[in-house]
C-alpha positions as CSV (number, residue, x, y, z in Angstrom):
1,X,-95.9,33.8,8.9
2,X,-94.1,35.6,6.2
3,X,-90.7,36.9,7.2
4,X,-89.1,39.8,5.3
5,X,-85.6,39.0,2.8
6,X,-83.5,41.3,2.0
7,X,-82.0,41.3,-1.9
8,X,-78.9,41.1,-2.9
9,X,-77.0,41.6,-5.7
10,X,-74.0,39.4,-6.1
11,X,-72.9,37.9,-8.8
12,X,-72.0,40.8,-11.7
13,X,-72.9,40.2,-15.2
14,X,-69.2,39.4,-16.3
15,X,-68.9,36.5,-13.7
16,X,-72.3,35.2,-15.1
17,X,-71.3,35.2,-18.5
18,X,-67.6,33.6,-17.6
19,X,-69.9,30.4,-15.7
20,X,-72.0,30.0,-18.9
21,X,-69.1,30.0,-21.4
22,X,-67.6,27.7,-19.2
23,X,-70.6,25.6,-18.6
24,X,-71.4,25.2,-22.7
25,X,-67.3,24.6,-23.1
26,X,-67.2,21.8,-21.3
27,X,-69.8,20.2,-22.4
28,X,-68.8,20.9,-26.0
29,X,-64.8,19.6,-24.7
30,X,-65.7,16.9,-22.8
31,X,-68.2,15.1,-26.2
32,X,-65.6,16.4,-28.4
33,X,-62.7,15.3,-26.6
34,X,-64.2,11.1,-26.0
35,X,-64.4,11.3,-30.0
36,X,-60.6,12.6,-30.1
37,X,-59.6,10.0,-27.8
38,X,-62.1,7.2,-29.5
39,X,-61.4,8.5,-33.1
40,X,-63.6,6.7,-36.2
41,X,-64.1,6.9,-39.7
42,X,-67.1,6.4,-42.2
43,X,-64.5,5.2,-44.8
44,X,-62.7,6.3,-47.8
45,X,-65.5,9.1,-48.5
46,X,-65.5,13.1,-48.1
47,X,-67.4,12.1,-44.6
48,X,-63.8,11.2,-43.4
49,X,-63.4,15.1,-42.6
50,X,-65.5,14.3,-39.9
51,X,-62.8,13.7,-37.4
52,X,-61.9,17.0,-38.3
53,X,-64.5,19.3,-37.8
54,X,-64.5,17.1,-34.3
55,X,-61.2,18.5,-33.7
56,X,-62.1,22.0,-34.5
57,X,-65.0,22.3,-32.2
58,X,-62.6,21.2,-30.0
59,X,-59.9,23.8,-30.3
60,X,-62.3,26.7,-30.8
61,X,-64.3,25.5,-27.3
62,X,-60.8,25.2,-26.1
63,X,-60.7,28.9,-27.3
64,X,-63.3,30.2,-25.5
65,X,-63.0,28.1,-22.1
66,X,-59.6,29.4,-22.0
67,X,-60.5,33.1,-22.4
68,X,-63.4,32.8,-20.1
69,X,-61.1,31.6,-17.5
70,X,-58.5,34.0,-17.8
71,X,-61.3,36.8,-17.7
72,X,-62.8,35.0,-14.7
73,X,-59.2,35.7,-13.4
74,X,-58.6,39.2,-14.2
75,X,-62.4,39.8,-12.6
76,X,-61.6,38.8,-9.2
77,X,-59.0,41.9,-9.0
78,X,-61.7,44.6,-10.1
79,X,-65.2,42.7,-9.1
80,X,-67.4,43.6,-6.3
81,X,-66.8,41.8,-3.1
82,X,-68.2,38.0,-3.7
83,X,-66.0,38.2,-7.0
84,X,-62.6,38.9,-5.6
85,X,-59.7,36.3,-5.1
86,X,-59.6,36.8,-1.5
87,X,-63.2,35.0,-1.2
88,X,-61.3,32.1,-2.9
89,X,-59.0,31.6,0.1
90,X,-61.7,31.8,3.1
91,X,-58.9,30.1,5.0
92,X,-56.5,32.8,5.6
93,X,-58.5,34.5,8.0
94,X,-59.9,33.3,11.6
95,X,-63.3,34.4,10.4
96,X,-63.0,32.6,7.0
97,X,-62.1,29.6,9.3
98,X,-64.7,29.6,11.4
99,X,-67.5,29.9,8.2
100,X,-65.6,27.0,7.4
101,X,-65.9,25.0,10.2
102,X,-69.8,26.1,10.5
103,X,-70.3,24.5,6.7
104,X,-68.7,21.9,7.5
105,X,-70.5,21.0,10.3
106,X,-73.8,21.2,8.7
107,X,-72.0,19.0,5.6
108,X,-71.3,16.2,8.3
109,X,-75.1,16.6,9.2
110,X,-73.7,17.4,13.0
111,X,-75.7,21.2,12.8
112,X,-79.2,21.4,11.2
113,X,-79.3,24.9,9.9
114,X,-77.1,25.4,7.4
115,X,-75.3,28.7,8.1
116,X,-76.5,31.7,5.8
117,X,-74.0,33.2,3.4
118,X,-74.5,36.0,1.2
119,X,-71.9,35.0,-1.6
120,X,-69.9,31.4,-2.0
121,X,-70.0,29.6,1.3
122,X,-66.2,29.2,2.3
123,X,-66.2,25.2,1.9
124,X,-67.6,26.0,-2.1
125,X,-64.7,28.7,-2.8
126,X,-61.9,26.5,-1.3
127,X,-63.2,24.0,-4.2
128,X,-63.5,26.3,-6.7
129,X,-59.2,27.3,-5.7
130,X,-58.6,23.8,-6.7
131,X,-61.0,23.8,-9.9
132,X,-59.2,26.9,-11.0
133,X,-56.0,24.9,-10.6
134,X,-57.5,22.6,-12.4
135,X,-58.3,24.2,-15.4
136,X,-55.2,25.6,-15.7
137,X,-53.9,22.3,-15.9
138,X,-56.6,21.5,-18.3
139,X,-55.7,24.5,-20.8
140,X,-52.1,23.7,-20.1
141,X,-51.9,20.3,-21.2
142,X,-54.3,21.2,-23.8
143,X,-52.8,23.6,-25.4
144,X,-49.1,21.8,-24.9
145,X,-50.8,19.0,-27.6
146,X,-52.5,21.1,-29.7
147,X,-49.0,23.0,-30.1
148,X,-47.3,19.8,-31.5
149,X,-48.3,20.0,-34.7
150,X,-46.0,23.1,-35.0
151,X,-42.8,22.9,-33.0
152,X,-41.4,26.4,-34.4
153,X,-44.4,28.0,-33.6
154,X,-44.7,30.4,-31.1
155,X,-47.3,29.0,-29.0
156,X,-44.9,25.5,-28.8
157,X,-42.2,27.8,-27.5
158,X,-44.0,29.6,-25.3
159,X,-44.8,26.3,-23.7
160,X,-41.6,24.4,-23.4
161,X,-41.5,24.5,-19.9
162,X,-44.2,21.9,-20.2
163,X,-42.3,19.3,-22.9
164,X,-40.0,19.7,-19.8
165,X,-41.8,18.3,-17.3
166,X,-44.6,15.4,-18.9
167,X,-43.9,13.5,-22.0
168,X,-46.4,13.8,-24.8
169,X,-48.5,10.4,-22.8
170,X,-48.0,11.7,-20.0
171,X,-49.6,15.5,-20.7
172,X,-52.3,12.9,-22.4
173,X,-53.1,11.1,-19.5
174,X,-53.6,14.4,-17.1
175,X,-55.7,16.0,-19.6
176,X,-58.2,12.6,-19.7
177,X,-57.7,12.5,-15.9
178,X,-58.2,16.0,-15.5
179,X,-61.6,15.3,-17.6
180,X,-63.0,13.2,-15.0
181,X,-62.1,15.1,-11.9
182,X,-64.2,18.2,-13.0
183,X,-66.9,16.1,-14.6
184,X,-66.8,14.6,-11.1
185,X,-67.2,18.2,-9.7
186,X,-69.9,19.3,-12.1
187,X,-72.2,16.3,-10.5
188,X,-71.0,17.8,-6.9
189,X,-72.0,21.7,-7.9
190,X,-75.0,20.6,-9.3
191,X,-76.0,18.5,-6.4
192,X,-74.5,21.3,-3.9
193,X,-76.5,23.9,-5.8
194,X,-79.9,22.2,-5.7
195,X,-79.2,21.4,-1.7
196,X,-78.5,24.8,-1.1
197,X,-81.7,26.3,-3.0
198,X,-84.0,24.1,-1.1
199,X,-82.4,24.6,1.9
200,X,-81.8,28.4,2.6
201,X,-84.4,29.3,-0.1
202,X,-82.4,32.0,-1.4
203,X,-82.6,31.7,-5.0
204,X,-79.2,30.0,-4.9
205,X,-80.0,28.9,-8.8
206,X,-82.1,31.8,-10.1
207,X,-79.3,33.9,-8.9
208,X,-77.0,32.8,-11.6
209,X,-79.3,33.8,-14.0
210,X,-80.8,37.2,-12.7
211,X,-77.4,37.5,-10.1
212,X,-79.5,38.0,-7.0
213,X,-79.9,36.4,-3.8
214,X,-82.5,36.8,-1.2
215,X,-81.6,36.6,2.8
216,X,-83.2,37.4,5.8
217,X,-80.4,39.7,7.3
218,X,-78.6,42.2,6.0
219,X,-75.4,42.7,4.3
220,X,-72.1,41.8,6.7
């Protein structure tokens, strides 16, 4: 028997395009970056530039991931509903609580239904609050290294508060570390995104594509 779904439209085209950029910045970071950290050379040869152009990518990736997240930002203060920063912070609220508590039931495989949502489930966007913090860090640190090579320029004044508080190493080591923890989170969404479509079959990955998603009630 066929039941009837009712379609959604939730994710608006800026916060697709913002998870794209950020999906092909990472990547492009994240090879870039292991050659930064690993550097080599062909030898005394024009090829030596190589390194260079490595470093470039990186900083014009860095670029983009950084402006992606800061319009990601300024989106969740004039997108629809399922954009907005107060999704992000599902614990604030009794009802946000309970959703929470119903996700994470069915997580800990004590429920067998997993609860229907319309947008992020509640346990996803508490993540996502600490990924955001976490690419701040990320952009941060970053940026605080890339600046070095200038300390009169603006962008290395701008971010003395951070020469204040880590060394050179030490911004070094939370950007590498800071590496791992969202490529350790990228294997989670993936997983958590391909659990989900199966599960509530309601186009949980087509919808970050087309920005649909298909339930069988109606909006709350």
């Amino acid at each position: 028997m066929h039941e009837n779904k009712f379609k959604h439209y939730i994710w608006e085209l800026p916060v697709r395009c913002c998870h794209w950029i950020n999906v092909a910045s990472i990547v492009t970071l994240v090879v870039t970056g292991f050659f930064i950290g690993t550097p080599f050379s062909f030898g005394s040869s024009a090829s030596d530039y190589v390194m260079g152009w490595i470093r470039f990518v990186h900083f014009v990736a860095a670029y983009a991931f950084a402006v992606s997240v800061l319009s990601r930002l300024l989106w969740s203060f004039i997108g629809n509903r399922y954009a907005r920063w107060r999704e992000f912070l599902p614990f604030l609220t009794v009802k946000g609580r309970e959703k929470m508590v119903k996700m994470l039931r069915y997580y800990m495989l004590i429920d067998r239904q997993v609860p229907e949502t319309f947008g992020h489930n509640p346990m996803a966007t508490t993540a996502y609050l600490v990924l955001f913090l976490l690419y701040l860090l990320m952009i941060l640190t970053g940026f605080s290294l890339y600046a070095e090579h200038a300390p009169q320029g603006l962008m290395h004044k701008s971010l003395g508060f951070m020469y204040a508080l880590f060394s050179s190493q030490g911004m070094r080591l939370a950007h590498h570390l800071g590496m791992w923890f969202i490529l350790g989170f990228v294997v989670n969404h993936v997983y958590s995104a391909m659990l989900m479509d199966i599960k509530e079959h309601a186009g949980e990955i087509s919808s970050i594509f087309s920005g649909y998603k298909f339930t069988y009630k109606k909006e709350d």
